[in-house]
C-alpha positions as CSV (number, residue, x, y, z in Angstrom):
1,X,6.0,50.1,55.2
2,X,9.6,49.2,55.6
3,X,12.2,51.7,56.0
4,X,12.9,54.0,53.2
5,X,15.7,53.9,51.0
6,X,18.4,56.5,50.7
7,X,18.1,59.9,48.8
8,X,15.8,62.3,48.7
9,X,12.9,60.9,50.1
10,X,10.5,63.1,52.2
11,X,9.8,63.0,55.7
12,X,7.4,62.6,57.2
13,X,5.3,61.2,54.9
14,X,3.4,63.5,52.5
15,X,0.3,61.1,52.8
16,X,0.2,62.0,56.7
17,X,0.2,65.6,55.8
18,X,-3.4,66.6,56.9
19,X,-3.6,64.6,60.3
20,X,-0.5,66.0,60.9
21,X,-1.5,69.4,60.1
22,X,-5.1,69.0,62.4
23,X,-2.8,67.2,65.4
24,X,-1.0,70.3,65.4
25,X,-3.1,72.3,65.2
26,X,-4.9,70.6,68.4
27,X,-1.5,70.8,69.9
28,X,-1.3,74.6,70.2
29,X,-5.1,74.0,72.0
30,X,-3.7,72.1,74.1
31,X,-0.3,73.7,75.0
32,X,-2.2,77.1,75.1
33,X,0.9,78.4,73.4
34,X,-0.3,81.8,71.8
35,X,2.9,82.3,69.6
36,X,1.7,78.2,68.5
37,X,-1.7,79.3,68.4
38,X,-1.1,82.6,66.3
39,X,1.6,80.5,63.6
40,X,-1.0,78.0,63.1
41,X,-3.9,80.5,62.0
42,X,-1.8,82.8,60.4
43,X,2.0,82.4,60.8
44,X,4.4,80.9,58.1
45,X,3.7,77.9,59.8
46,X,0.1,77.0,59.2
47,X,-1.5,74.0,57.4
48,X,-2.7,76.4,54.3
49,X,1.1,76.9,53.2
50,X,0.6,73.1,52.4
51,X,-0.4,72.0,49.3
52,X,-2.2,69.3,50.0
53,X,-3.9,70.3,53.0
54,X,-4.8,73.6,51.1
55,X,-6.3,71.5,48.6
56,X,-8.5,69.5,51.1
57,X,-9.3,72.4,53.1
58,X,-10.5,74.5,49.8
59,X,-14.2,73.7,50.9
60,X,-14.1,75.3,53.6
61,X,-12.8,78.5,51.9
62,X,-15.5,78.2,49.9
63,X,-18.4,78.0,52.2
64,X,-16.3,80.7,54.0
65,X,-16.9,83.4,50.5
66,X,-13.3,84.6,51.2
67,X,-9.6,83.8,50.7
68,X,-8.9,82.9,54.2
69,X,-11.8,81.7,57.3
70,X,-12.1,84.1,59.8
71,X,-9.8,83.6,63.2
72,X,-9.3,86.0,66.2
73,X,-5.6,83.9,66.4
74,X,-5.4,84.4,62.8
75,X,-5.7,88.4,63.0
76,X,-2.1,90.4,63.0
77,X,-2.1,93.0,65.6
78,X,-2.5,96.6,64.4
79,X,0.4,98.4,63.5
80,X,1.5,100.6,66.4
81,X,-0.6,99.1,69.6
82,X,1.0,96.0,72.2
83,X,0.0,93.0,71.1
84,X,-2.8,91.8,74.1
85,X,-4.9,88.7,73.2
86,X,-5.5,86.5,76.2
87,X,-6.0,82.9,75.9
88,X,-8.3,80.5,78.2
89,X,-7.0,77.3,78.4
90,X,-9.9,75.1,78.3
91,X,-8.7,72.5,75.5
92,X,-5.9,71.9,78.4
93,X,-9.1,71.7,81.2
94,X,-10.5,69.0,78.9
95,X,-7.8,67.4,78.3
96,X,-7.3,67.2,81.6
97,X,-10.6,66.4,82.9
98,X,-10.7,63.0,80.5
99,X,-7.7,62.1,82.1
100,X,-8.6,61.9,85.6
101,X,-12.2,60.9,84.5
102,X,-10.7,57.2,82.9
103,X,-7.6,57.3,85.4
104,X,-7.7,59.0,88.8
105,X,-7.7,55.6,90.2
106,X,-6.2,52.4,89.5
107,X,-8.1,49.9,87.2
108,X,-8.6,46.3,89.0
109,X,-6.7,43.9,86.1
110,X,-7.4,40.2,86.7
111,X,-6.6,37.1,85.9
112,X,-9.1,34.7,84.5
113,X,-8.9,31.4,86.5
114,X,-9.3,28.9,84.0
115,X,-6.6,30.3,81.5
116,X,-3.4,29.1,84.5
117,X,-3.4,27.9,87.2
118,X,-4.2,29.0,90.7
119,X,-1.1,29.6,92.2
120,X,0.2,31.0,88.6
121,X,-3.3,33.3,88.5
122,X,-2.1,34.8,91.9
123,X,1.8,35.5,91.2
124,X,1.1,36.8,87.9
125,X,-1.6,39.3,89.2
126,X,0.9,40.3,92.0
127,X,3.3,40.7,88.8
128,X,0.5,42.9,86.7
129,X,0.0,45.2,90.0
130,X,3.6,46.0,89.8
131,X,3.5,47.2,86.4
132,X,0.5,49.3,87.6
133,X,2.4,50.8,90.0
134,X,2.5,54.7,90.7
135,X,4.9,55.0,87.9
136,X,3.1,53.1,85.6
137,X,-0.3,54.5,86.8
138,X,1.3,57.8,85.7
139,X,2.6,56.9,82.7
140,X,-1.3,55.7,81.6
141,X,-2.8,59.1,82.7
142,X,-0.3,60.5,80.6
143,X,-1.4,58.8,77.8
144,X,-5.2,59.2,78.5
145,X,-4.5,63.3,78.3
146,X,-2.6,63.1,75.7
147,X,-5.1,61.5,73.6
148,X,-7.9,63.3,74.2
149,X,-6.1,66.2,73.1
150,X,-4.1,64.9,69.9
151,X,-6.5,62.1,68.8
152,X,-4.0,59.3,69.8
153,X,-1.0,58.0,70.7
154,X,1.3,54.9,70.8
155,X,2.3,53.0,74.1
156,X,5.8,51.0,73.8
157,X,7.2,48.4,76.3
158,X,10.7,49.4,76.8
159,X,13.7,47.5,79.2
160,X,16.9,47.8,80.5
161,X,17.7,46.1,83.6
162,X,20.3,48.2,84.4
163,X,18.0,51.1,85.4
164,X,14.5,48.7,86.2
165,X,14.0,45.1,87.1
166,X,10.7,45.0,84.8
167,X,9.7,47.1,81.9
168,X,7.9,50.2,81.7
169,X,5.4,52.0,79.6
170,X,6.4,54.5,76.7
171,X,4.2,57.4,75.5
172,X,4.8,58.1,72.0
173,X,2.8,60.7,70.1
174,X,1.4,60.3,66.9
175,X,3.1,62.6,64.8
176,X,6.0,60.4,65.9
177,X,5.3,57.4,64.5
178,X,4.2,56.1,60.8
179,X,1.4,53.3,61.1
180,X,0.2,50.4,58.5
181,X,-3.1,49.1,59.4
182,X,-4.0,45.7,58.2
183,X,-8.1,45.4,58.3
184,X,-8.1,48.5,61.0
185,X,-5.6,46.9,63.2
186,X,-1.5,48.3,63.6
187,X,0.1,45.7,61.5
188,X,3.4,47.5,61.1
189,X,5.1,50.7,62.7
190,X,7.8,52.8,61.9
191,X,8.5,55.1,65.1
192,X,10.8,58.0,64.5
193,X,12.5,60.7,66.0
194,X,14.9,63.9,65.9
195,X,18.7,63.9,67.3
196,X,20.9,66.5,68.2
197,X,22.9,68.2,65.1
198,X,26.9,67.0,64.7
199,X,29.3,69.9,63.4
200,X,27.1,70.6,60.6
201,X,23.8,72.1,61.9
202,X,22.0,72.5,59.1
203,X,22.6,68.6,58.7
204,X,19.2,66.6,60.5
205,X,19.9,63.5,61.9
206,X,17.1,61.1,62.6
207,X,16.2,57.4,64.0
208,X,13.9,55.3,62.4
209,X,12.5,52.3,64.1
210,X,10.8,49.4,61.7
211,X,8.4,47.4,64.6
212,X,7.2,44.0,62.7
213,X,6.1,41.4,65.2
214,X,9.0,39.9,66.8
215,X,11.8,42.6,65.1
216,X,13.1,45.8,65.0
217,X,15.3,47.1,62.3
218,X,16.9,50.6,63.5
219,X,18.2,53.3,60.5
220,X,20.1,56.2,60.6
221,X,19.9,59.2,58.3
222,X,21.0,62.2,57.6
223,X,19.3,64.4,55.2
224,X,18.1,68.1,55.9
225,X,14.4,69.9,57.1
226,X,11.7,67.6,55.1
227,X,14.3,65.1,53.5
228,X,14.9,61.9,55.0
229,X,18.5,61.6,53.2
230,X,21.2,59.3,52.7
231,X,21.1,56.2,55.4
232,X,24.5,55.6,57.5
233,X,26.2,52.4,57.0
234,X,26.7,52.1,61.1
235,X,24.6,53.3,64.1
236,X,27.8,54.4,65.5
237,X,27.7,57.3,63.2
238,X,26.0,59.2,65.9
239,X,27.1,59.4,70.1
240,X,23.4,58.9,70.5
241,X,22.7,55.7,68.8
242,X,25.9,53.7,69.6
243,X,24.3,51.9,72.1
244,X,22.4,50.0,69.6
245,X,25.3,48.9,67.8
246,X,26.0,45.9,70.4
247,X,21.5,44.8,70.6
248,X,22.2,44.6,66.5
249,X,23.1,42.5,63.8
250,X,25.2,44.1,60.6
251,X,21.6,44.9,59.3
252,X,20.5,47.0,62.3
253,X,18.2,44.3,63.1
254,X,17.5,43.1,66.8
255,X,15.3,40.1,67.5
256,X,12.7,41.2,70.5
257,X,11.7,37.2,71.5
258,X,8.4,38.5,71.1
259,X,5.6,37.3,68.7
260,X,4.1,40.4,69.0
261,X,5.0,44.2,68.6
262,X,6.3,46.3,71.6
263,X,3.6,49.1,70.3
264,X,0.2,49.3,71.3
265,X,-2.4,51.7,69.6
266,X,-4.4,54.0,71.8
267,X,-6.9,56.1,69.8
268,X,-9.6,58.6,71.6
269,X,-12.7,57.4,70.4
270,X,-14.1,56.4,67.1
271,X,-15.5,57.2,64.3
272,X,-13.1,59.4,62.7
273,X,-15.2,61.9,61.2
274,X,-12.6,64.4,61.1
275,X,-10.6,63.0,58.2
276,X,-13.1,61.2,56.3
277,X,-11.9,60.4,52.9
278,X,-8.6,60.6,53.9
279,X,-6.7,57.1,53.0
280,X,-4.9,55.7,56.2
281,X,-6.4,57.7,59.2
282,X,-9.7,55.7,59.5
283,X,-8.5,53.8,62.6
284,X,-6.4,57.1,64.3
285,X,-8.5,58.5,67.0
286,X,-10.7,62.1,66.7
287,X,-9.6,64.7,69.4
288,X,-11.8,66.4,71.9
289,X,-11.2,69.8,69.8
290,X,-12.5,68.1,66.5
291,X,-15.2,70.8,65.6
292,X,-14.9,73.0,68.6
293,X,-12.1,75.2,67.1
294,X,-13.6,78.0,66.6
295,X,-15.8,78.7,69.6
296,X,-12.2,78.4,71.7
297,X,-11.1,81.0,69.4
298,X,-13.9,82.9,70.1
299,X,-14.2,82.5,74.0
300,X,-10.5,84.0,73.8
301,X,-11.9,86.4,71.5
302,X,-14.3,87.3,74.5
303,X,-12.0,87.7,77.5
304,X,-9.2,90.0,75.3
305,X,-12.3,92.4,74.5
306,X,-13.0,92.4,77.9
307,X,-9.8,93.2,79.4
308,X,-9.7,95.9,76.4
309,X,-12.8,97.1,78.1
310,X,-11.0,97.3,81.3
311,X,-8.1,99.0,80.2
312,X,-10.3,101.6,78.1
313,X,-12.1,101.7,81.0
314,X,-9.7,103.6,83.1
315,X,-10.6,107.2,84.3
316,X,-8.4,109.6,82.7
317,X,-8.6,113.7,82.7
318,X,-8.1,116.2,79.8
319,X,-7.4,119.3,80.9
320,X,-6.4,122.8,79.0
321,X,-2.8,123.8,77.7
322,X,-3.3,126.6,80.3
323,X,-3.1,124.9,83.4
324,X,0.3,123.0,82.4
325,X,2.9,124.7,84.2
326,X,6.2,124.7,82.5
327,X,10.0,124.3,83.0
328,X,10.6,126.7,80.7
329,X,10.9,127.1,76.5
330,X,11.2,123.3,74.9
331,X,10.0,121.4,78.0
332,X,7.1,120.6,77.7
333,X,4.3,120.8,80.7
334,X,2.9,118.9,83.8
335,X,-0.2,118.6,85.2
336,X,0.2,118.3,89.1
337,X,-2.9,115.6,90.5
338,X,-1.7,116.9,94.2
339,X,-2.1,120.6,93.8
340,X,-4.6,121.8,95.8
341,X,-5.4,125.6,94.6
342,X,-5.2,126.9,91.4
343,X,-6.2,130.3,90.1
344,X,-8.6,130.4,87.7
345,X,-8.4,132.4,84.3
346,X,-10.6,135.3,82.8
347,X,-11.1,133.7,79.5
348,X,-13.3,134.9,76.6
349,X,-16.9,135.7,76.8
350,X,-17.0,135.8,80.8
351,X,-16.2,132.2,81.3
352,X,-13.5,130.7,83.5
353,X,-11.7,127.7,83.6
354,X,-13.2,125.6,86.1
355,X,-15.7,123.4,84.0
356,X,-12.7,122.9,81.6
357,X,-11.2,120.1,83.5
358,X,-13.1,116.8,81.5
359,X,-13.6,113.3,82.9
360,X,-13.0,110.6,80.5
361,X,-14.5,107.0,81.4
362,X,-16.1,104.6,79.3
363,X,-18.3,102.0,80.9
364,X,-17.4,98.3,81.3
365,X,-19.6,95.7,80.0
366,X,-19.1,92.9,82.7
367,X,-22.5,91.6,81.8
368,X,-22.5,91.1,78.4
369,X,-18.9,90.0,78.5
370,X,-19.5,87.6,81.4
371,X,-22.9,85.7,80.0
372,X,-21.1,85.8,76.1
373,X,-18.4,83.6,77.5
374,X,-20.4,81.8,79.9
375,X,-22.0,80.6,77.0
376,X,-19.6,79.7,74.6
377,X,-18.0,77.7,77.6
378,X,-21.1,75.5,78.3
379,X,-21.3,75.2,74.2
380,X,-17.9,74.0,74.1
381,X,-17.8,71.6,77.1
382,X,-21.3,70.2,76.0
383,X,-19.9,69.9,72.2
384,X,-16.9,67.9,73.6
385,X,-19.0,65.4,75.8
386,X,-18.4,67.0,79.3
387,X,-21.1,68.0,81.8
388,X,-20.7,71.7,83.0
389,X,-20.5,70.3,86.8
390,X,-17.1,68.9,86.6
391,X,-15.8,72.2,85.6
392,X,-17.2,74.2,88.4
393,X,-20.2,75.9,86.9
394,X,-22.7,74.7,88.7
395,X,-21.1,75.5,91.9
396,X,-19.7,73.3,94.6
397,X,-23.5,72.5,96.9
398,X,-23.4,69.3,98.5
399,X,-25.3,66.4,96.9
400,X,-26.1,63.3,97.3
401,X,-24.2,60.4,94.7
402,X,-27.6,60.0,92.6
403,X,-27.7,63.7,92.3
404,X,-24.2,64.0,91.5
405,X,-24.6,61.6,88.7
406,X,-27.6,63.3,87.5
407,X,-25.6,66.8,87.2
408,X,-22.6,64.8,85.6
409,X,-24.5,62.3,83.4
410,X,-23.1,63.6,80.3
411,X,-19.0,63.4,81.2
412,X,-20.0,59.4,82.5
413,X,-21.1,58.7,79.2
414,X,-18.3,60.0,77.6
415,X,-15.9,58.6,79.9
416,X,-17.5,54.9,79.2
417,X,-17.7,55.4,75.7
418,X,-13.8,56.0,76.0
419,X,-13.4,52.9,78.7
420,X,-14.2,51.4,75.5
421,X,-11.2,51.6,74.2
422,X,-8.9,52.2,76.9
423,X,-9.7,48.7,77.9
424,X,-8.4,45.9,75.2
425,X,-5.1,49.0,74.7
426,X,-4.6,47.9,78.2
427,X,-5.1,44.4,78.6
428,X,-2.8,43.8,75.3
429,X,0.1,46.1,76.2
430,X,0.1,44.5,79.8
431,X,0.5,40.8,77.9
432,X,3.2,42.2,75.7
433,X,4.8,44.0,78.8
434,X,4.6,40.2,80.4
435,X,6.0,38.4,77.4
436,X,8.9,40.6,77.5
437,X,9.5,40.6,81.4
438,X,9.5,36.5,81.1
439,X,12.2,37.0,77.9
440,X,14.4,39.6,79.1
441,X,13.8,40.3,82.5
442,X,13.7,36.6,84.4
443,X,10.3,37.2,85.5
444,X,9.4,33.7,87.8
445,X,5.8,32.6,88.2
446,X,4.6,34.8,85.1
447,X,2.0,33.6,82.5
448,X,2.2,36.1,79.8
449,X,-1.0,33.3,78.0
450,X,-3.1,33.5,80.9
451,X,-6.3,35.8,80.1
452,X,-6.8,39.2,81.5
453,X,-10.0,41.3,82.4
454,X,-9.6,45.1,83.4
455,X,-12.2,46.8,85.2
456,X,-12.9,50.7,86.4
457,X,-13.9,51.6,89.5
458,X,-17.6,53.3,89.6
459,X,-16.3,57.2,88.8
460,X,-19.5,58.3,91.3
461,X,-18.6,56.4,94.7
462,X,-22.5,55.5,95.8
463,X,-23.7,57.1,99.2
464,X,-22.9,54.2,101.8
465,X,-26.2,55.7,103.7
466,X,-28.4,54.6,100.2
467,X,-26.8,52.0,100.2
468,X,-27.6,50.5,103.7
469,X,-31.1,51.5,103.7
470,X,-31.5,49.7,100.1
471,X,-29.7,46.2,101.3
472,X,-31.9,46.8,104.6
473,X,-35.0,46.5,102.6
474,X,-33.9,44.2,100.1
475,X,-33.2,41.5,103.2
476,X,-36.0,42.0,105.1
477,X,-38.0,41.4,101.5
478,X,-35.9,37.7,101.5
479,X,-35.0,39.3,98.0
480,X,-30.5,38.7,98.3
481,X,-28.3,36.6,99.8
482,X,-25.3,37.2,101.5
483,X,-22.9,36.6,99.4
484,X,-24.6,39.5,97.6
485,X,-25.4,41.9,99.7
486,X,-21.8,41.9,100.5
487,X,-20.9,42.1,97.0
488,X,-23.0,45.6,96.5
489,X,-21.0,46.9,99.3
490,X,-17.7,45.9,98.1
491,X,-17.6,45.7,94.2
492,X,-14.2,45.6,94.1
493,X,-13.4,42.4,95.8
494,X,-13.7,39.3,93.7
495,X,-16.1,35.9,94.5
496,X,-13.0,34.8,96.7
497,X,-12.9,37.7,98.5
498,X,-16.7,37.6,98.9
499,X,-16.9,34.1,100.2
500,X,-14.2,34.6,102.4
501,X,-16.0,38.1,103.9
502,X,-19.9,36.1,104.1
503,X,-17.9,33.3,106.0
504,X,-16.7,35.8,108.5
505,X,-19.9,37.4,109.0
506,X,-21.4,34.9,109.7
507,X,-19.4,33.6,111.8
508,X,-19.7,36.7,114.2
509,X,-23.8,35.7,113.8
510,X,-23.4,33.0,115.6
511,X,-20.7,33.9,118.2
512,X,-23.9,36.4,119.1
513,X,-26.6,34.1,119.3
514,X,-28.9,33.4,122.6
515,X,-30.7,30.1,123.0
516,X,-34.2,30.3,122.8
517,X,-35.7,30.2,126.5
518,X,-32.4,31.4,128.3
519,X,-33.9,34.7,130.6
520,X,-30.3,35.0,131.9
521,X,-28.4,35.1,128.2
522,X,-25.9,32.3,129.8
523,X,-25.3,31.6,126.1
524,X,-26.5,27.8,127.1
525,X,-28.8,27.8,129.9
526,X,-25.8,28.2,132.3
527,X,-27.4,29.0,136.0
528,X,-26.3,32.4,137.0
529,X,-25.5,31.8,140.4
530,X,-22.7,28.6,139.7
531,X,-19.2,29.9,139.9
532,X,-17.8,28.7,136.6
533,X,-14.4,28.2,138.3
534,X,-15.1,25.6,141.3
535,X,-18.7,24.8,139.8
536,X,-19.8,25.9,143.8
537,X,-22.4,28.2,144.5
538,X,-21.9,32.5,145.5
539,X,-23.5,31.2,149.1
540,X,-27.0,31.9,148.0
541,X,-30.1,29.9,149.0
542,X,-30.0,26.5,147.5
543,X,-31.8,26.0,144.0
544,X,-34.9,23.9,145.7
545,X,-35.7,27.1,148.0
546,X,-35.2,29.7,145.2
547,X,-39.0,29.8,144.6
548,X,-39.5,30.1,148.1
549,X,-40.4,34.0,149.4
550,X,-37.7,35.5,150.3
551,X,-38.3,38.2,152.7
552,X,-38.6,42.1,152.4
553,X,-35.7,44.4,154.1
554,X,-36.8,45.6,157.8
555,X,-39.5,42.9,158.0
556,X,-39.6,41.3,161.5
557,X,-39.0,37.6,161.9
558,X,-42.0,35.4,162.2
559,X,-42.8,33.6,165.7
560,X,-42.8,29.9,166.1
561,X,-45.2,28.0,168.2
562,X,-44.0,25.5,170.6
């Protein structure tokens, strides 16, 4: 799709209407934005008050048997009482926890040996681990949260060496950028965006990007809300894009030196079953949220009734007109908690008024309350692929590392089912990131052809004590070598590092070696009593009369015969 022409063409697309529609709506989850959450249900704002999206969401009405489904976000407040609905954020706590499931540590990114060689393999490695650096490393687990809670996004390599020596990752989100797939894969992107209003306010100004492999063409427009407009003849039309003016030809076109796109495509996981049918959102990710909707809106449904029930619950007292005092005619009455004596009235039929003093104080249903959202929280972590044990609801008891990946075994699945494809998104926006280094940035000693493999650490570390008792048994078996052995303990060093580490081992082996049949452990059959220095002996009987008895302490001397 190449960029639009002129007039009154609208934007965005109408054929990215629905994903649109679901991404924000996934986006209030994920913000936990209540006034977001409450214009997306019900507000002016919501996906119904599109026509197309009402006409794709009609079957849900129907199954529904009403005009609108049934929200708790979706309900107006009654006239005359505060607005109080609560909201738990646990789309954000998902979100979250996917993130620093795929990226609390740094993935190990090699280069394979027999695509450069050696001394390339090892500076362009060094060069790979400075991209993965703790910006970059940031700037992934960004992305990783991101998608789990929109569906997807787009990572672009950016540069200016004025501010960084290499290029650096950019998060876009989806609803930012306008994708053409060619058999499943981004063939074409046009990556827009927003800028600040001129004199005329009501005028919208936006910049569109058209990424083709080895190109991008930059527009300018100004139309109004949902119209792309008229195109500017010149990106100096706007102070923000007159920077582009010198990177450009007269067509808005800059050449990137690349034979590739800048943008890589990170979806969640797939299949999309969200928007099947839809034309041109099979390949776009499916959120976390997809299908869990409405028990979020009903574990926030949960905790507002139970702080109602806390607030009703508060003792209050109702007591007579007569035991007001008052400030005289038109001012009303008080009721004084503090006062400590007061006289009681003759009132009819004998009685008095102290039993007319009445306690009001409804109960609180903790219980009920507590288990009902207990509930719908293991329902919604279990929907969205998460063990309960990562949230904190199965307490925080030591374990051991098989135990602990017992009690999380559903969150390791999802996270390698996501690893899946987290991986080739990072191995091919690392090459691009290298291609343009080498171009634009000077990079020396920089292969952007050699091959790369990315790998995760284990997300369980295993229990070093299993672990030693296991190689134990599996050496004295004769059932592993050394090389190994040493390779369970330390997966993350590669076969060099291995060699190098069996080499030294064994080395200390045989620095710690006796001789067979050395009693003194001379190390080489060394006698004891030889002073290494002068090769002399201590003073010591002689070696021929070491055998001979040597006698006891306070033993007498024996007599000689003449």
């Amino acid at each position: 799709m190449p960029l639009p022409p002129s007039g009154n063409t609208p934007w965005p697309p109408p054929q990215l209407d629905i994903p649109h529609a679901d991404i924000d709506m996934w986006r209030a989850w994920y913000s936990g934005n209540t006034d977001h959450l409450a214009a997306v249900y019900g507000g002016p704002t919501n996906y119904r008050s599109n026509a197309v999206a009402r006409q794709f969401f009609e079957v849900d009405k129907r199954r529904a048997g009403g005009e609108e489904l049934r929200s708790f976000w979706g309900q107006a407040p009654s006239p005359g009482q505060q607005a109080a609905k609560l909201h738990v954020p646990i789309g954000a706590d998902i979100a979250e926890m996917s993130a620093n499931l795929l990226w609390a540590d740094v993935p190990q990114v090699t280069v394979d040996g027999d695509s450069t060689d050696k001394v390339t393999a090892r500076t362009t490695q060094a060069q790979i681990g400075r991209y993965l650096d703790d910006r970059g490393h940031a700037k992934f687990r960004e992305g990783a949260e991101l998608t789990a809670g929109l569906s997807n996004v787009y990572l672009r390599v950016v540069w200016d060496t004025t501010l960084r020596p290499r290029p650096w990752t950019d998060v876009i989100a989806p609803e930012a950028v306008v994708p053409t797939w060619k058999w499943g894969a981004l063939a074409e992107a046009i990556v827009w965006q927003e800028l600040a209003p001129l004199e005329d306010a009501t005028k919208v100004w936006r910049l569109l990007e058209f990424h083709t492999p080895g190109a991008i063409e930059y527009g300018l427009y100004e139309g109004k809300v949902g119209v792309l407009g008229m195109r500017a003849d010149t990106l100096a039309a706007h102070p923000d894009t007159e920077y582009l003016v010198k990177r450009t030809d007269v067509r808005g076109r800059q050449s990137t030196g690349v034979d590739r796109m800048l943008i890589t495509h990170l979806p969640n996981v797939l299949p999309n079953r969200v928007w099947d049918g839809v034309p041109g959102t099979a390949p776009l990710g499916r959120s976390d949220f997809a299908g869990i909707e409405p028990m979020m809106d009903a574990l926030d449904e949960t905790w507002t009734s139970w702080m109602r029930d806390l607030r009703l619950g508060k003792a209050r007292l109702i007591v007579p007109q007569s035991m007001l005092e008052t400030e005289g005619a038109g001012s009303g009455g008080l009721f004084d908690l503090d006062k400590e004596v007061s006289v009681a009235l003759n009132l009819l039929g004998g009685e008095t008024m102290k039993d007319s003093i009445t306690e009001v104080q409804f109960n609180i249903r903790v219980e009920a309350h507590e288990q009902t959202s207990r509930a719908l929280r293991l329902q919604i972590l279990s929907s969205a692929g998460y063990s309960a044990q990562g949230f904190g609801e199965a307490g925080t008891i030591a374990a051991t590392a098989t135990e602990v990946v017992a009690r999380k075994e559903e969150s390791l699945t999802t996270r390698g089912t996501k690893l899946l494809y987290q991986r080739p998104a990072l191995v091919e926006h690392l090459t691009t990131m290298m291609m343009v280094d080498v171009k634009h940035c000077k990079a020396k000693g920089v292969d952007p052809a050699a091959e790369l493999t990315a790998s995760w650490p284990q997300a369980v570390q295993p229990d070093p004590e299993a672990t030693a008792r296991t190689l134990s048994l599996l050496d004295a078996a004769g059932a592993i070598s050394d090389f190994m052995k040493v390779k369970w303990r330390s997966p993350e060093l590669d076969d060099t590092e291995v060699e190098a580490e069996v080499r030294r081992i064994r080395a200390d082996k045989r620095a710690d070696m006796v001789p067979a049949g050395d009693p003194f452990n001379t190390g080489g059959g060394i006698d004891p009593n030889v002073d290494p220095a002068t090769g002399s002996g201590d003073g010591s009987d002689t070696a021929a009369g070491a055998d001979e008895p040597q006698a006891e302490p306070g033993d007498e001397p024996a007599l000689k015969v003449a």
